[in-house]
The first five atom37 places (N, CA, C, CB, O) and aatype in JSON, in Angstrom:
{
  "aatype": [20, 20, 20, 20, 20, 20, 20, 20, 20, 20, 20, 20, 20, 20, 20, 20, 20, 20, 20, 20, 20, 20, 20, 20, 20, 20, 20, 20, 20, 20, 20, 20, 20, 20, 20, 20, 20, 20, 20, 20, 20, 20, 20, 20, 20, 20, 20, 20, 20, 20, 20, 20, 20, 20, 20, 20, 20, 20, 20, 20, 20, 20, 20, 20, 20, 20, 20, 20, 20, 20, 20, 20, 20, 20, 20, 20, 20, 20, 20, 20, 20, 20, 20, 20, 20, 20, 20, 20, 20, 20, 20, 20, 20, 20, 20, 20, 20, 20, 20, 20, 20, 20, 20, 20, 20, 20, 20, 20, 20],
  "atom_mask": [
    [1, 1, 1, 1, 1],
    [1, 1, 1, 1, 1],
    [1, 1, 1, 1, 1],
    [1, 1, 1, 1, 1],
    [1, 1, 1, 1, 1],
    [1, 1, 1, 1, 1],
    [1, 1, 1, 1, 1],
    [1, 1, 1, 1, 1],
    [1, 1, 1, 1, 1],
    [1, 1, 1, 1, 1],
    [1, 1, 1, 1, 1],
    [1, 1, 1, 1, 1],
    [1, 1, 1, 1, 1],
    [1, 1, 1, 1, 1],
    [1, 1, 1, 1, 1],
    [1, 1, 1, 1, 1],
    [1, 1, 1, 1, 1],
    [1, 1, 1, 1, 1],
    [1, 1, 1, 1, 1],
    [1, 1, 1, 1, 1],
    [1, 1, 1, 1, 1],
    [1, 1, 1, 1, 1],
    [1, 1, 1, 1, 1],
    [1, 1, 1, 1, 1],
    [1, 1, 1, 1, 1],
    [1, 1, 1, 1, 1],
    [1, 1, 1, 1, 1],
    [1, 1, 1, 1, 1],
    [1, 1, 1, 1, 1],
    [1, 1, 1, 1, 1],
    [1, 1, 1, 1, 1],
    [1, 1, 1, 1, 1],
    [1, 1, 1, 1, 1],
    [1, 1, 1, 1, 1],
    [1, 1, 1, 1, 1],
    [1, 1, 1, 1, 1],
    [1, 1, 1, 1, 1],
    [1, 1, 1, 1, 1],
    [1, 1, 1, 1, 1],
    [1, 1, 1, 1, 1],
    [1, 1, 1, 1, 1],
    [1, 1, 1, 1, 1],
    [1, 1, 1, 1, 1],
    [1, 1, 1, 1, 1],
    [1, 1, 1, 1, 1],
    [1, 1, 1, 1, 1],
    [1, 1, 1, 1, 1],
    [1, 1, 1, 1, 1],
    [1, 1, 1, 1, 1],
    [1, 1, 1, 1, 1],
    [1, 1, 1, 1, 1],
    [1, 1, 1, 1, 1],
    [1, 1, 1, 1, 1],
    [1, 1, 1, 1, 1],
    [1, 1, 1, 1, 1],
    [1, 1, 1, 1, 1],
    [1, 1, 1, 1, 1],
    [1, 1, 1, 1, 1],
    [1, 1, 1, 1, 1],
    [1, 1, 1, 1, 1],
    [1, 1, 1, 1, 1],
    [1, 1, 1, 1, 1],
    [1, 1, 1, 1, 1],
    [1, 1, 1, 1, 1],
    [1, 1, 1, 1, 1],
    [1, 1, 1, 1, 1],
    [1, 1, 1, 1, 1],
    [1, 1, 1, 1, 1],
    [1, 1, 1, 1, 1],
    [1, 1, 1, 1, 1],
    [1, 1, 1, 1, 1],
    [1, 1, 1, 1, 1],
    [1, 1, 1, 1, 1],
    [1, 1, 1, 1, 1],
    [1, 1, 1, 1, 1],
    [1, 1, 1, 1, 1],
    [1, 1, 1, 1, 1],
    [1, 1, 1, 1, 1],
    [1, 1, 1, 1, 1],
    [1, 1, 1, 1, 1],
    [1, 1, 1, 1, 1],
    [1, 1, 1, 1, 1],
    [1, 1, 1, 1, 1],
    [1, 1, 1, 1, 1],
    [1, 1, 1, 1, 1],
    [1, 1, 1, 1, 1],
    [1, 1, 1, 1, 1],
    [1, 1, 1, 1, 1],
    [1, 1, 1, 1, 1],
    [1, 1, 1, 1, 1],
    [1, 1, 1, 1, 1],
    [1, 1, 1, 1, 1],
    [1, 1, 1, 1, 1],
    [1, 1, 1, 1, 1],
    [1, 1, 1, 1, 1],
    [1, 1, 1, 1, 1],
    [1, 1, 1, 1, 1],
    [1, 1, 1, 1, 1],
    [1, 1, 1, 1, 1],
    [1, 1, 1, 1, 1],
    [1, 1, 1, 1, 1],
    [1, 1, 1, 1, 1],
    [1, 1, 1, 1, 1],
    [1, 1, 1, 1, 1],
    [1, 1, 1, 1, 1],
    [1, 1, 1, 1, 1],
    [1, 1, 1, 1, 1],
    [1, 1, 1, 1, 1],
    [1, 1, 1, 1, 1]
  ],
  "atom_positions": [
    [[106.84, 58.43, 60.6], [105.87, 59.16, 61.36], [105.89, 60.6, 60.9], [106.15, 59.05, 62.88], [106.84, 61.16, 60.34]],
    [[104.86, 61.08, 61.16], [104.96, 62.13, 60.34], [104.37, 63.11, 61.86], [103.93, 61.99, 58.63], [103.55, 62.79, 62.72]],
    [[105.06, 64.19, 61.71], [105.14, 64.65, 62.83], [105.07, 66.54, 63.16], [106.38, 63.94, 63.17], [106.18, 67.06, 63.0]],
    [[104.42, 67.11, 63.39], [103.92, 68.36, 63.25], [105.02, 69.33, 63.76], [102.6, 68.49, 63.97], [104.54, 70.17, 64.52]],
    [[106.33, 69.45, 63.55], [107.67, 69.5, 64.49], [107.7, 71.39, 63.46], [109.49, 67.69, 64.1], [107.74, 71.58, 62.24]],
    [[107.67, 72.32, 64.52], [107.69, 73.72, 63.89], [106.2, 74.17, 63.89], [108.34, 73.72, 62.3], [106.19, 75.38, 64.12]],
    [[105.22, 73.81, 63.77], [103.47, 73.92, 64.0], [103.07, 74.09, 65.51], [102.61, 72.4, 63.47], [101.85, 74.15, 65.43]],
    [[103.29, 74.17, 66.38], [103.09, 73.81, 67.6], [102.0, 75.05, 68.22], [104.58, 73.65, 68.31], [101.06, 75.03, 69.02]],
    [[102.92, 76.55, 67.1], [102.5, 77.53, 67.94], [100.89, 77.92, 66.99], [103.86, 78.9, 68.1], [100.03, 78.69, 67.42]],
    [[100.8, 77.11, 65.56], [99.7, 77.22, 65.1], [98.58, 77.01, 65.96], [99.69, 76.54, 64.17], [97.65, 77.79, 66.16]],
    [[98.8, 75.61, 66.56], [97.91, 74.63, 66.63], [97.4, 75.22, 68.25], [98.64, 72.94, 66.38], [96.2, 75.09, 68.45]],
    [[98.25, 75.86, 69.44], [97.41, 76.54, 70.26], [96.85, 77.54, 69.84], [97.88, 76.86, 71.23], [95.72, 77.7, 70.29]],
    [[97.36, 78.57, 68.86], [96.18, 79.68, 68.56], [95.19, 78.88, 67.77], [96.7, 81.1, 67.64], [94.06, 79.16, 68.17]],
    [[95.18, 78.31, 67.14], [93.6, 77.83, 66.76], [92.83, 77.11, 67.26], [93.43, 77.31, 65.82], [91.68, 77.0, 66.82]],
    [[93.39, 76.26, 68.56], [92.63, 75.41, 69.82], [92.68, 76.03, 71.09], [93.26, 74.01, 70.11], [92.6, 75.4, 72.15]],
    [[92.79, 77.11, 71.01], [93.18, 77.63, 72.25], [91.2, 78.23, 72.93], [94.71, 79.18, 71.85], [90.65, 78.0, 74.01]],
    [[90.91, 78.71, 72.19], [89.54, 78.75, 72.73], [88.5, 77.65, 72.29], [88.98, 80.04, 72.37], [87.39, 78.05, 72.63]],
    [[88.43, 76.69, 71.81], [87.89, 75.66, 71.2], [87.57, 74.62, 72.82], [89.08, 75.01, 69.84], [88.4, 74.45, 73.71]],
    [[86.17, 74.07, 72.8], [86.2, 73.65, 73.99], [85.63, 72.06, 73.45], [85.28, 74.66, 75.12], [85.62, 71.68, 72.28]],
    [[85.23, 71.38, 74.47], [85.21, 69.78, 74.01], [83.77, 69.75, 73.32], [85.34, 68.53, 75.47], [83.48, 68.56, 73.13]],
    [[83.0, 70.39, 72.97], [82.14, 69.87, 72.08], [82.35, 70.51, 70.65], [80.77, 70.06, 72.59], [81.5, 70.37, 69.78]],
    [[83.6, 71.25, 70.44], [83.93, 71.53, 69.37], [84.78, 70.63, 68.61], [84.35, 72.56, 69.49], [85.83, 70.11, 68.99]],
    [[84.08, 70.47, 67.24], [84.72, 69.22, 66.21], [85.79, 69.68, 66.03], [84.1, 68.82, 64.77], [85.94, 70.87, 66.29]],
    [[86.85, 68.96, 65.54], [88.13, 68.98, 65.48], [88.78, 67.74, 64.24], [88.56, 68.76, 67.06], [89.35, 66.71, 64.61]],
    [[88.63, 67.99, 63.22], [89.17, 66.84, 61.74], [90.92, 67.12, 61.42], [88.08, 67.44, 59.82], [91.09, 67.57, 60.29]],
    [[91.64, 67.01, 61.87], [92.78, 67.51, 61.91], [93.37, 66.51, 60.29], [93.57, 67.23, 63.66], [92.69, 65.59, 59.82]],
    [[94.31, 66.83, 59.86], [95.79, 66.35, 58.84], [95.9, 65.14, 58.56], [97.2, 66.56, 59.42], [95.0, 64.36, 58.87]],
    [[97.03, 64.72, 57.92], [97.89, 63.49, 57.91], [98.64, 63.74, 58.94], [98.71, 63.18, 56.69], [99.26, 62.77, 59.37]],
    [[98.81, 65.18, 59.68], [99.86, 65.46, 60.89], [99.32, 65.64, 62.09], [100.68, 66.64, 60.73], [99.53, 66.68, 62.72]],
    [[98.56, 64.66, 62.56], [97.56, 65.1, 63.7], [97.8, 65.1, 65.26], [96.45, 64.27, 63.56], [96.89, 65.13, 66.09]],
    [[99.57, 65.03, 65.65], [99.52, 64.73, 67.19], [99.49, 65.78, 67.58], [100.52, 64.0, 67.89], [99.22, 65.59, 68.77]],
    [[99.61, 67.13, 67.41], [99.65, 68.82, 67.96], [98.09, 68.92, 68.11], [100.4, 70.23, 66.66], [97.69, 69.44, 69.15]],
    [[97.35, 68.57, 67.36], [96.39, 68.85, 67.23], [95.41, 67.73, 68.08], [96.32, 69.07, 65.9], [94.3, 68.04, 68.53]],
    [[95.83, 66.76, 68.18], [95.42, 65.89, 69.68], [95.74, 66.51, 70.66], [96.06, 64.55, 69.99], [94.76, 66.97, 71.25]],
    [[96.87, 66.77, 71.19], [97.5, 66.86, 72.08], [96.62, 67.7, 72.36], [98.76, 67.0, 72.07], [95.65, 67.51, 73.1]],
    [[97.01, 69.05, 71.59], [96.05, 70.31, 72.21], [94.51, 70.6, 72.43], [96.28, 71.3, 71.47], [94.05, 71.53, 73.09]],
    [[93.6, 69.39, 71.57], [91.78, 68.92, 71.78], [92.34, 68.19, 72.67], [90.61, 68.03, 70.5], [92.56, 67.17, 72.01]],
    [[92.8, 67.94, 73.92], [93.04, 67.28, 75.06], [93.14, 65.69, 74.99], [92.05, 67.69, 75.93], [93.0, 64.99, 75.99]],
    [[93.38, 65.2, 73.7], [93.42, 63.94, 73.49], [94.41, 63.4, 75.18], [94.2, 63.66, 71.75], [94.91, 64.39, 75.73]],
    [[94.65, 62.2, 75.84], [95.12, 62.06, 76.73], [96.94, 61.36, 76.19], [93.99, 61.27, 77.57], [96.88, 60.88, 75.06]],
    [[97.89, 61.32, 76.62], [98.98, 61.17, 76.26], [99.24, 59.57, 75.98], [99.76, 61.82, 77.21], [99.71, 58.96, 75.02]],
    [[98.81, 59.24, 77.05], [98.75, 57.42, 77.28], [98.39, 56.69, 75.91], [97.37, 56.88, 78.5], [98.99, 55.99, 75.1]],
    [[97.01, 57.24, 76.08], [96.07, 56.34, 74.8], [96.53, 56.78, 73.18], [94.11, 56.82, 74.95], [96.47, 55.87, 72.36]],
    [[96.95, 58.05, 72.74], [97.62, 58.17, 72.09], [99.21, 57.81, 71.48], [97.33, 58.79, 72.29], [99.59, 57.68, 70.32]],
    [[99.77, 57.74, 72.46], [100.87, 56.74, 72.65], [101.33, 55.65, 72.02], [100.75, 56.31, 73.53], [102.24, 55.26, 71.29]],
    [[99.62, 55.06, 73.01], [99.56, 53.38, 72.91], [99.16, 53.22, 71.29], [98.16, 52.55, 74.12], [99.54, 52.33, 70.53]],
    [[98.26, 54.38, 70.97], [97.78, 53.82, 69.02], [98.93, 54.09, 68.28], [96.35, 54.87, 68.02], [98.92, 53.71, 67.11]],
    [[100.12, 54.79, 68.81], [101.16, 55.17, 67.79], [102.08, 54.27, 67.34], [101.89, 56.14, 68.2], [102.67, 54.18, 66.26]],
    [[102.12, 53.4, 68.66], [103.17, 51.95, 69.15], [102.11, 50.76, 68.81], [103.72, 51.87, 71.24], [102.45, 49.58, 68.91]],
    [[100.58, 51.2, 68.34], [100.35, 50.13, 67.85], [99.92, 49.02, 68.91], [101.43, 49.86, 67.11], [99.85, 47.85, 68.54]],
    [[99.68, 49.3, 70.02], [98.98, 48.78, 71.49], [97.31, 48.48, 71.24], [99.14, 50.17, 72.85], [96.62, 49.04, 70.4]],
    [[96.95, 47.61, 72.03], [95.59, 47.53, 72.11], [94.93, 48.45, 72.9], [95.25, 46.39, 72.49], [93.77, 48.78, 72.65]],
    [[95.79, 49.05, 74.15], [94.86, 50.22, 75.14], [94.75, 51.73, 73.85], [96.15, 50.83, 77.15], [93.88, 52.6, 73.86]],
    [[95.54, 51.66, 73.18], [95.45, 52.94, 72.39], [93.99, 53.37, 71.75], [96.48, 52.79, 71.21], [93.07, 52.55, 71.79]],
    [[93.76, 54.84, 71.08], [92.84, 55.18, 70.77], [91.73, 54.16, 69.98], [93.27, 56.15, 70.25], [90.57, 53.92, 70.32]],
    [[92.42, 53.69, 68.9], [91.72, 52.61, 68.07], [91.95, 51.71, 68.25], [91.74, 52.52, 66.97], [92.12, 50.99, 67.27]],
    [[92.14, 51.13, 69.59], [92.63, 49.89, 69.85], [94.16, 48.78, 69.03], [91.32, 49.33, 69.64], [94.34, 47.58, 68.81]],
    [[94.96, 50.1, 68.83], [96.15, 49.85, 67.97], [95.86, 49.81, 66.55], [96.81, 48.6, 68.31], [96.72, 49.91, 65.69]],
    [[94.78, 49.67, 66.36], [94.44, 49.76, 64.85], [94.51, 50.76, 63.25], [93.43, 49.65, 65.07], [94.65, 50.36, 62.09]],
    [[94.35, 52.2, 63.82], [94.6, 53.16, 63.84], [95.79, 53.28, 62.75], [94.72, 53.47, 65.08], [95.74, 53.27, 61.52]],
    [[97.1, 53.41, 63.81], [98.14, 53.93, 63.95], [98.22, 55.36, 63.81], [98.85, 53.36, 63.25], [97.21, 56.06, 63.94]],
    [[100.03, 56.08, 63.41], [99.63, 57.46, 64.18], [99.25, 58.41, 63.31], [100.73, 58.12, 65.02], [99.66, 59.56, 63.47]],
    [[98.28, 58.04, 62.04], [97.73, 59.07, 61.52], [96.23, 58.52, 60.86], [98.79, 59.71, 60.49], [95.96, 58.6, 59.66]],
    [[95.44, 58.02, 61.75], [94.1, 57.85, 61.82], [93.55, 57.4, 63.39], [93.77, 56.79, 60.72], [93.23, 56.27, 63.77]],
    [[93.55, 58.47, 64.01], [93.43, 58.83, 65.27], [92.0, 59.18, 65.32], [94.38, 59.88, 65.69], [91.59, 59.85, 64.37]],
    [[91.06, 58.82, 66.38], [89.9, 58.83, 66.66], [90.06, 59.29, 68.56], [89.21, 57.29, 66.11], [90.86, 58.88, 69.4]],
    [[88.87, 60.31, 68.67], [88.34, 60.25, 70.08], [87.54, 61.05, 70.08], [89.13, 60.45, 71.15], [87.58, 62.23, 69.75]],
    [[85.93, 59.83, 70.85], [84.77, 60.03, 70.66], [84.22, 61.22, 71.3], [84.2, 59.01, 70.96], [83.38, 61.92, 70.73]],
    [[84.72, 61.49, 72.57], [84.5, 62.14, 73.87], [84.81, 63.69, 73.78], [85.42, 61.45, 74.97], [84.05, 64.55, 74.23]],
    [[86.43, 64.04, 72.94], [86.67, 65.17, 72.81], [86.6, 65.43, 71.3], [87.83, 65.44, 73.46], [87.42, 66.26, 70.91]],
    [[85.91, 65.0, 70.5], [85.26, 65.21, 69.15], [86.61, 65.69, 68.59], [83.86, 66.34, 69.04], [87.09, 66.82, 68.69]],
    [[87.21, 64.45, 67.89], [88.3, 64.62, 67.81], [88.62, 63.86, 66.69], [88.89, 64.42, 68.89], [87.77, 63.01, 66.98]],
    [[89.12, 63.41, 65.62], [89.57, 62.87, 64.04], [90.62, 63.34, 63.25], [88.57, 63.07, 63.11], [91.14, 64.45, 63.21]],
    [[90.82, 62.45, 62.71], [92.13, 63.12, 61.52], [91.71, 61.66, 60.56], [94.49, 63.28, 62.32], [91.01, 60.68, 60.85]],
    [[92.48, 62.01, 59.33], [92.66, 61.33, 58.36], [94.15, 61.42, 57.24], [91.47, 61.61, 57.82], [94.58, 62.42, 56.68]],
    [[94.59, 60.22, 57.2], [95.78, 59.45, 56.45], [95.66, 60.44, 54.99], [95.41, 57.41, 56.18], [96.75, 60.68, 54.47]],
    [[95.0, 60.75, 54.63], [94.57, 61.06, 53.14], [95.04, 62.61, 53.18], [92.72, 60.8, 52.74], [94.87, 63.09, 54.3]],
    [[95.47, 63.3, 52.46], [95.67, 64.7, 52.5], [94.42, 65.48, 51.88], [97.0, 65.04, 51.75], [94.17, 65.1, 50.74]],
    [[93.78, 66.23, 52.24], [92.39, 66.45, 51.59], [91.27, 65.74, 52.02], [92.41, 66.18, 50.27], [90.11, 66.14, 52.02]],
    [[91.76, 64.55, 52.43], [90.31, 64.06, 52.99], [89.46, 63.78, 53.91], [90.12, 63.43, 52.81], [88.65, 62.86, 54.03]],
    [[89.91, 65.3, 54.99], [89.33, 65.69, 55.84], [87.94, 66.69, 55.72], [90.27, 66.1, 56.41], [87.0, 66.85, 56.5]],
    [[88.19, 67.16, 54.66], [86.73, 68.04, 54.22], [85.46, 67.39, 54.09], [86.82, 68.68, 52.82], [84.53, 68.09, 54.48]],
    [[85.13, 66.17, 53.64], [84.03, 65.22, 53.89], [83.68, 64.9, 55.28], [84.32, 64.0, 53.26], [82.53, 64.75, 55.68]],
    [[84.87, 64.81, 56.09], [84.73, 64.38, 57.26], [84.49, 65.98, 57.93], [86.03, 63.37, 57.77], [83.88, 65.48, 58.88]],
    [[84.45, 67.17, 58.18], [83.83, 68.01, 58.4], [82.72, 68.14, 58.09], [84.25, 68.67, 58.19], [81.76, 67.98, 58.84]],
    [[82.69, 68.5, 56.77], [81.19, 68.29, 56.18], [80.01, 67.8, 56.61], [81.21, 67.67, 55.33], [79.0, 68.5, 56.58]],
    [[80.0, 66.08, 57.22], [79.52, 65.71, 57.56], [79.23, 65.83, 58.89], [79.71, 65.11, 57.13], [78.28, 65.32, 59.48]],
    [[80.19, 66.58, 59.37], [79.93, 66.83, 61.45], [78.64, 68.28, 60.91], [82.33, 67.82, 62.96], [77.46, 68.46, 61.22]],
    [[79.52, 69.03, 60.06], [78.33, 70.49, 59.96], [76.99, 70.01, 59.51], [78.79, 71.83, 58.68], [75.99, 70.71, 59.68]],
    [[76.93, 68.84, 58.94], [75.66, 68.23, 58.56], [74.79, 68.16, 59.67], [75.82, 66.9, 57.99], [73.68, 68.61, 59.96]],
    [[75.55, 67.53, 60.14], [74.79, 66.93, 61.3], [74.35, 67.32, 62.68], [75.34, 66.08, 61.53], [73.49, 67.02, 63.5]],
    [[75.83, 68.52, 62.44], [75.02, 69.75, 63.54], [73.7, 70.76, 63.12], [76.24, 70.94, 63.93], [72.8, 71.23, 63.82]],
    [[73.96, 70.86, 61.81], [72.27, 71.84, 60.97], [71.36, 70.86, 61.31], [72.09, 72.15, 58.81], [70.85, 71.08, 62.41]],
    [[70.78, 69.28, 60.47], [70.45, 68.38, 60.77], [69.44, 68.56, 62.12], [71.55, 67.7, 60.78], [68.23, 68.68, 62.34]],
    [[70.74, 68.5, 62.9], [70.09, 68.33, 64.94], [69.42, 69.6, 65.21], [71.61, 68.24, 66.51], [68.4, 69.68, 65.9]],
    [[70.06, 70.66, 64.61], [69.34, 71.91, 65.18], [68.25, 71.92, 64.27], [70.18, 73.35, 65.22], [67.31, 72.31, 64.96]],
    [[67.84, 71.71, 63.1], [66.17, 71.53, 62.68], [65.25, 70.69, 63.48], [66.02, 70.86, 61.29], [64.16, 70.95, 63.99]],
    [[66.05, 69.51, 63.46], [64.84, 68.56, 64.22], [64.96, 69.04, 65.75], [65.16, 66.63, 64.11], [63.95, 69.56, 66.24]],
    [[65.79, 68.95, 66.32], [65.58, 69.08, 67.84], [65.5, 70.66, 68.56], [66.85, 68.28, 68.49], [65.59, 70.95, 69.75]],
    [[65.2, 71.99, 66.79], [64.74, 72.65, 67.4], [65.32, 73.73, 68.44], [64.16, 71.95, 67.71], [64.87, 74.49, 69.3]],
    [[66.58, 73.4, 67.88], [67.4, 75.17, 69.3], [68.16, 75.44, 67.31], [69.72, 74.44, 71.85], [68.08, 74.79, 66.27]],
    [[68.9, 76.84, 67.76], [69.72, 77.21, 66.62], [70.78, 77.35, 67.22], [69.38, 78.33, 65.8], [70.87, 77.54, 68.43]],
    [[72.01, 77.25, 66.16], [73.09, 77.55, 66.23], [73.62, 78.84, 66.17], [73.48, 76.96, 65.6], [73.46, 79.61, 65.22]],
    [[74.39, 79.11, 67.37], [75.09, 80.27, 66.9], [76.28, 80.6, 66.75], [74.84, 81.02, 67.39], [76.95, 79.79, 67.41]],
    [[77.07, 81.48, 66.15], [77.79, 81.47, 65.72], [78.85, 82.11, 66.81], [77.47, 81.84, 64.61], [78.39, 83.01, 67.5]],
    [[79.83, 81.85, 66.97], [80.68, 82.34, 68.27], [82.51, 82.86, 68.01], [80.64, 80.81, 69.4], [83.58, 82.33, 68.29]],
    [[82.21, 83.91, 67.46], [83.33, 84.44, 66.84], [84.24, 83.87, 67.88], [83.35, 86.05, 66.58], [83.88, 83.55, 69.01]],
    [[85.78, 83.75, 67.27], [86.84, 83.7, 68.49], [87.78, 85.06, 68.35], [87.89, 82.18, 68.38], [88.39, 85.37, 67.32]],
    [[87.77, 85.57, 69.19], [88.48, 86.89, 69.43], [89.73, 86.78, 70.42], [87.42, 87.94, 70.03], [90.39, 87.78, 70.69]]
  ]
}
């Protein structure tokens, strides 16, 4: 398991103002970074141990973690989380052409 052990204090300053409709593509080291996008303890747990109540229905395991609700991902691959961003910023430009509001940009201070 690979495990984010010494990162802890990263991972609240950079989630610390981040709220649930903010995307979140985390590591190969992604439980700090659940934990703190409010992933819930249980269901994470359960995908780590490989359970059916868990995030991916045990499928997963603990470094391809999914949750739909608090826009939330990681990936097994080192690096190959940048596609998987990519494609959320796509799709947020994307929505704001067609449906017409803009994005703005919201420094964190």
């Amino acid at each position: 398991m690979r495990l984010s052990v010494g990162k802890e204090a990263t991972t609240v300053g950079t989630l610390y103002l981040s709220r649930d409709s903010d995307v979140v593509v985390s590591t190969h080291r992604p439980h700090n970074h659940a934990i703190a996008k409010g992933v819930g303890l249980k269901g994470l747990a359960s995908e780590i141990f490989g359970k059916s109540t868990g995030l991916c229905k045990g499928k997963g395991g603990h470094m391809h973690l999914f949750h739909r609700t608090k826009n939330f991902a990681c990936n097994g691959i080192v690096g190959a989380s940048f596609p998987q961003v990519a494609g959320a910023a796509f799709t947020f430009k994307y929505s704001a052409a067609v449906m017409g509001f803009s994005l703005r940009y919201r420094p964190v201070i």
